[in-house]
C-alpha positions as CSV (number, residue, x, y, z in Angstrom):
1,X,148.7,128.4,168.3
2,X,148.0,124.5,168.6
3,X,150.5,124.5,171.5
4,X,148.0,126.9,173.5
5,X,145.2,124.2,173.1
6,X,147.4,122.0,175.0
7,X,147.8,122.0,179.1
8,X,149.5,124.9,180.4
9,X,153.1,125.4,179.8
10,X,152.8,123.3,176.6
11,X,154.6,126.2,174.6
12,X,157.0,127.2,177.5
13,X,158.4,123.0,176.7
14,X,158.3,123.6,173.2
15,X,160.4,126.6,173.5
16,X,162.9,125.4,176.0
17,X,163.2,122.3,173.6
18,X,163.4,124.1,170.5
19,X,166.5,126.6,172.1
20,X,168.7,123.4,172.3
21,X,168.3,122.2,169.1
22,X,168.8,125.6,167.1
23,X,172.7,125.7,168.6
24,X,174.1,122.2,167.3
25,X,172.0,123.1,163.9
26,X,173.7,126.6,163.8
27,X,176.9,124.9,165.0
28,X,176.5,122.4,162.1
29,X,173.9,122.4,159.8
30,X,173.7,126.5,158.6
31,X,178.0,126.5,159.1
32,X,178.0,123.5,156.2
33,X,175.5,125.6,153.9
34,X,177.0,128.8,154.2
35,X,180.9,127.0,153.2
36,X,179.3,125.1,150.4
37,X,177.3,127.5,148.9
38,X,179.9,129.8,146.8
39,X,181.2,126.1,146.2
40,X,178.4,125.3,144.9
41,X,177.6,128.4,143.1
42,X,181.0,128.6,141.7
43,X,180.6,125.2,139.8
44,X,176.9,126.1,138.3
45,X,178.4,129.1,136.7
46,X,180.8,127.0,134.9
47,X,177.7,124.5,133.8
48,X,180.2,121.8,135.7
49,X,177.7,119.8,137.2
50,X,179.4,117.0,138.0
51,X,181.4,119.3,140.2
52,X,178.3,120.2,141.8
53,X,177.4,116.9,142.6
54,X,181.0,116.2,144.2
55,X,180.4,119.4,146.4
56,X,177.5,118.8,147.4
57,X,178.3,114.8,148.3
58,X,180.9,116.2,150.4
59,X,179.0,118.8,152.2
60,X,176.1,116.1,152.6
61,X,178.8,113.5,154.2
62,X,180.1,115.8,156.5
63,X,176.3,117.0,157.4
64,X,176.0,113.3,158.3
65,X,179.1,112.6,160.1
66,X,178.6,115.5,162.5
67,X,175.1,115.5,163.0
68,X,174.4,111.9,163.6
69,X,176.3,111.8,166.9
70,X,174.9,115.3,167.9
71,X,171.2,113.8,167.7
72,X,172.5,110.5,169.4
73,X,173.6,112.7,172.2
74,X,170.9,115.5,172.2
75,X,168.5,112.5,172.8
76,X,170.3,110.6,175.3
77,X,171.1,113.9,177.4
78,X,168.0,115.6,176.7
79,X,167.2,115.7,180.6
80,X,171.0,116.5,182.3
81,X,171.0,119.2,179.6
82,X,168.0,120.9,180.8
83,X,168.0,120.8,183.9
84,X,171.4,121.9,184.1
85,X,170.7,125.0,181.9
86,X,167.2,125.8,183.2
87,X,166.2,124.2,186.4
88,X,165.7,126.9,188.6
89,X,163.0,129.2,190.3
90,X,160.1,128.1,188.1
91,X,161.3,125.4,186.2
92,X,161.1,122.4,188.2
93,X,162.1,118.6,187.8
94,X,158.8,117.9,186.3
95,X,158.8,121.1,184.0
96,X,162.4,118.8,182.7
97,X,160.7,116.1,182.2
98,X,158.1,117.6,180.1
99,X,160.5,119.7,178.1
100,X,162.6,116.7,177.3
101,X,160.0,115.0,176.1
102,X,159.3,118.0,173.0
103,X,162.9,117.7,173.2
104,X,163.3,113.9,172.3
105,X,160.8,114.9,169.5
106,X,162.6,117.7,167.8
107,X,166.2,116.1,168.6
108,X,165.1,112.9,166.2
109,X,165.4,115.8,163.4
110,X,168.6,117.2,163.5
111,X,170.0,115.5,160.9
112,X,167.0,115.9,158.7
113,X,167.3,120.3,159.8
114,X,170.7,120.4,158.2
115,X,170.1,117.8,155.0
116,X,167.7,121.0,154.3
117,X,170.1,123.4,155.2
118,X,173.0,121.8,152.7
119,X,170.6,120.8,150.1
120,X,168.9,123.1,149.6
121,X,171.6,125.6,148.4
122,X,172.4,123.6,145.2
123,X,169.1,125.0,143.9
124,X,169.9,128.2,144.7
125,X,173.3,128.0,143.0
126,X,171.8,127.0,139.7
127,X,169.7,130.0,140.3
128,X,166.2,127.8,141.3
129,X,164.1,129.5,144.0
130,X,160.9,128.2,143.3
131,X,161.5,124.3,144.0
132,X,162.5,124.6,147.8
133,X,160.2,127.3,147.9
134,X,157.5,125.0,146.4
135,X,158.6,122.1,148.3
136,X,159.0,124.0,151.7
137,X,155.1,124.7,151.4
138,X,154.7,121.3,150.9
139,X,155.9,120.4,154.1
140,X,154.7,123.1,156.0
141,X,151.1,121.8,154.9
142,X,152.2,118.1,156.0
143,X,153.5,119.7,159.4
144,X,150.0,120.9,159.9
145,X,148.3,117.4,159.2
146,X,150.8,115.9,160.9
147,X,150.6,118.5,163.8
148,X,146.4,117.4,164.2
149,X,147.2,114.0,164.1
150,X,149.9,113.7,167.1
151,X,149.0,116.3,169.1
152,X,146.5,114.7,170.7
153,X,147.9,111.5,171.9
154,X,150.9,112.8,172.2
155,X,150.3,116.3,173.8
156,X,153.5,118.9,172.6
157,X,155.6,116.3,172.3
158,X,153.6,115.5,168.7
159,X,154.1,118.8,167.7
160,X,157.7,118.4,168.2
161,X,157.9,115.0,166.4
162,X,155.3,116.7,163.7
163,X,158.3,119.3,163.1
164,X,160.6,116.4,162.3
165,X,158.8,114.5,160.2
166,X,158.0,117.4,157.9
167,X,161.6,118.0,157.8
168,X,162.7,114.4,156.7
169,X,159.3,114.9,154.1
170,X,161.1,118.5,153.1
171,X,165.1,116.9,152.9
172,X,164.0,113.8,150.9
173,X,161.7,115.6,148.2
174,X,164.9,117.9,147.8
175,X,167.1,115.2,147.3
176,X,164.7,113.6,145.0
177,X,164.2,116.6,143.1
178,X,167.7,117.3,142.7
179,X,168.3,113.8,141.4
180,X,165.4,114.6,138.7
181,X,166.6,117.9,138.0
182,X,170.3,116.9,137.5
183,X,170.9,113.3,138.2
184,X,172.8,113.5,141.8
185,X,172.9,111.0,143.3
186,X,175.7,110.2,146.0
187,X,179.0,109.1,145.2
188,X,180.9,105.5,145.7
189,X,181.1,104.6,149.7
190,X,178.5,107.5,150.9
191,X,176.7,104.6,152.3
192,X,179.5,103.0,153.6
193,X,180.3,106.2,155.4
194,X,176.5,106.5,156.9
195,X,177.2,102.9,158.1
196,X,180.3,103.8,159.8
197,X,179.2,106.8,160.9
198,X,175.9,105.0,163.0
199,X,178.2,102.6,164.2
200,X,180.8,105.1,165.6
201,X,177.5,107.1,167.1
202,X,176.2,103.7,168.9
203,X,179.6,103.3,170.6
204,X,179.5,106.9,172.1
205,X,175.4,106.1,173.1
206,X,176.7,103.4,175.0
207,X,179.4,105.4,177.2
208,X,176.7,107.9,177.4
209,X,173.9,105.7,178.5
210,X,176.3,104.1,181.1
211,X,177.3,107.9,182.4
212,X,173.6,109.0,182.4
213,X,172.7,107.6,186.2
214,X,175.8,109.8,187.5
215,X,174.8,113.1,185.8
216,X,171.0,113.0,186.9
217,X,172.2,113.3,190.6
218,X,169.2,116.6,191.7
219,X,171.5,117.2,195.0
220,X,174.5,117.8,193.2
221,X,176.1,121.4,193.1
222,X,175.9,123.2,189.7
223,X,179.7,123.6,189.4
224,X,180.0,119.6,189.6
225,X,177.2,118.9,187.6
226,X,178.4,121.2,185.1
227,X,181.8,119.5,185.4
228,X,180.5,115.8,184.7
229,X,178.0,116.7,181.9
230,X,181.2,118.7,180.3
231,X,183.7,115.7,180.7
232,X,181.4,113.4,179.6
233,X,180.2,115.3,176.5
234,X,184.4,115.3,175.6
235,X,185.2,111.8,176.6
236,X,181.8,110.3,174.3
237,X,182.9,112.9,171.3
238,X,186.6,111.6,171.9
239,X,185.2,107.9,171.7
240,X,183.3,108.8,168.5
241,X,186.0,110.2,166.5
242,X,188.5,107.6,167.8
243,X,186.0,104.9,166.8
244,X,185.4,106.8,163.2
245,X,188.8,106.8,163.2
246,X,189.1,103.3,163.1
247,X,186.4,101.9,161.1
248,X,188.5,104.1,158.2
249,X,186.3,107.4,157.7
250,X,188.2,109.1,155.5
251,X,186.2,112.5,156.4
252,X,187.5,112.2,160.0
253,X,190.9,111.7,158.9
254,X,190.4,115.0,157.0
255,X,189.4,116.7,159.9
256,X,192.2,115.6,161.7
257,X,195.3,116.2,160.1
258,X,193.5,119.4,159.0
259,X,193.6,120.4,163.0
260,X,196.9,118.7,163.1
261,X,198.4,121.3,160.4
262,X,197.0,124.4,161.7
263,X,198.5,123.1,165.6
264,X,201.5,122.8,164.4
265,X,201.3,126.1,162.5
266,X,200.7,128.0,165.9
């Protein structure tokens, strides 16, 4: 509704936008909350809530260590991403350019889309409803506020950033709440991990800001553009895990020799 107020294709921007970020949250975000629930559930039937909090610190360090690069990259490749998938007929260069820009705004709150999605299960496990319920209304009422506020300066691209601000409002009040409700808090080295993790992630944003140039080439052919945005996606996730790798993230180590057993299983 706000969106219509705006110039003319304001929603079409906000929609293109929004498309991209749903698959790495699906991909990530509502995978990790769908494992860790019966986890989760499992260990509030027994009243073992310690055990909850060691579920849930692993399903919140895994959130992190996947979604950190994906927003690094979404932002980063907002525009070759675009215009590869949609850049036709009606949807010109500009039209990009526009889209990205709601895209750089909603892209800044992947992480924050997931912390919701993996936190807020643990309430649901000891059978609480009404606190995310309660605390989703709270944000959705900051969204609005925040939605008058930005939308004006920033045209759709506020709205977008509006969205992720009310997430990061939403994902910390359920992490606070949680740590009221039944002292979680995260476990030895979490921190350490985040750390590691950004530092990993600014490694592959450097490869990906020296690529960029190449994959913005409008005369290309689809096929090769296709082909370059592909092989640079693999080679900057390939750097990130080989960097985690090496700054000791144990998580990544998991997820290796976890794909190493199953290889050699085939």
């Amino acid at each position: 509704f706000l969106a219509s107020w705006l110039p003319e294709g304001s929603i079409s921007y906000l929609y293109y936008a929004d498309r991209l970020v749903e698959f790495p949250l699906g991909l990530v975000g509502i995978a990790m909350a769908t494992a860790i629930l019966p986890a989760l559930a499992a260990r509030a039937a027994a009243g073992d809530i310690d055990g909850l909090h060691r579920q849930l610190d692993v399903g919140l360090r895994f959130t992190l260590l996947l979604n950190i690069p994906a927003t690094v990259a979404l932002v980063i490749l907002r525009e070759p991403l675009l215009s590869l998938l949609f850049e036709r007929g009606a949807f010109t260069p500009e039209t990009t350019r526009l889209a990205a820009q709601a895209l750089l705004g909603y892209g800044l709150g992947l992480t924050f889309y997931s912390l919701i999605k993996v936190t807020a299960p643990a309430f649901y496990a000891m059978k609480d409803t009404r606190t995310p319920v309660r605390i989703a209304i709270i944000a959705m009422l900051s969204n609005m506020v925040f939605n008058l506020i930005l939308m004006f300066p920033l045209q759709h691209a506020g709205l977008a950033l509006a969205t992720t601000l009310s997430a990061l409002l939403n994902a910390s009040l359920l992490l606070y709440r949680l740590h009221q409700k039944t002292g979680f808090k995260p476990r030895p080295g979490f921190w350490g991990v985040c750390i590691k993790t950004t530092l990993a992630s600014v490694a592959m944003a450097v490869l990906l800001i020296v690529a960029l140039p190449y994959l913005e080439d409008p005369n290309g052919s689809l096929t090769l553009r296709a082909a370059l945005l592909t092989g640079t996606i693999v080679l900057a996730a390939t750097l990130y895990f080989a960097a985690a790798w090496l700054l000791g993230i144990q998580e990544v180590k998991l997820i290796l020799n976890t794909l190493a057993r199953r290889k050699r299983r085939r």
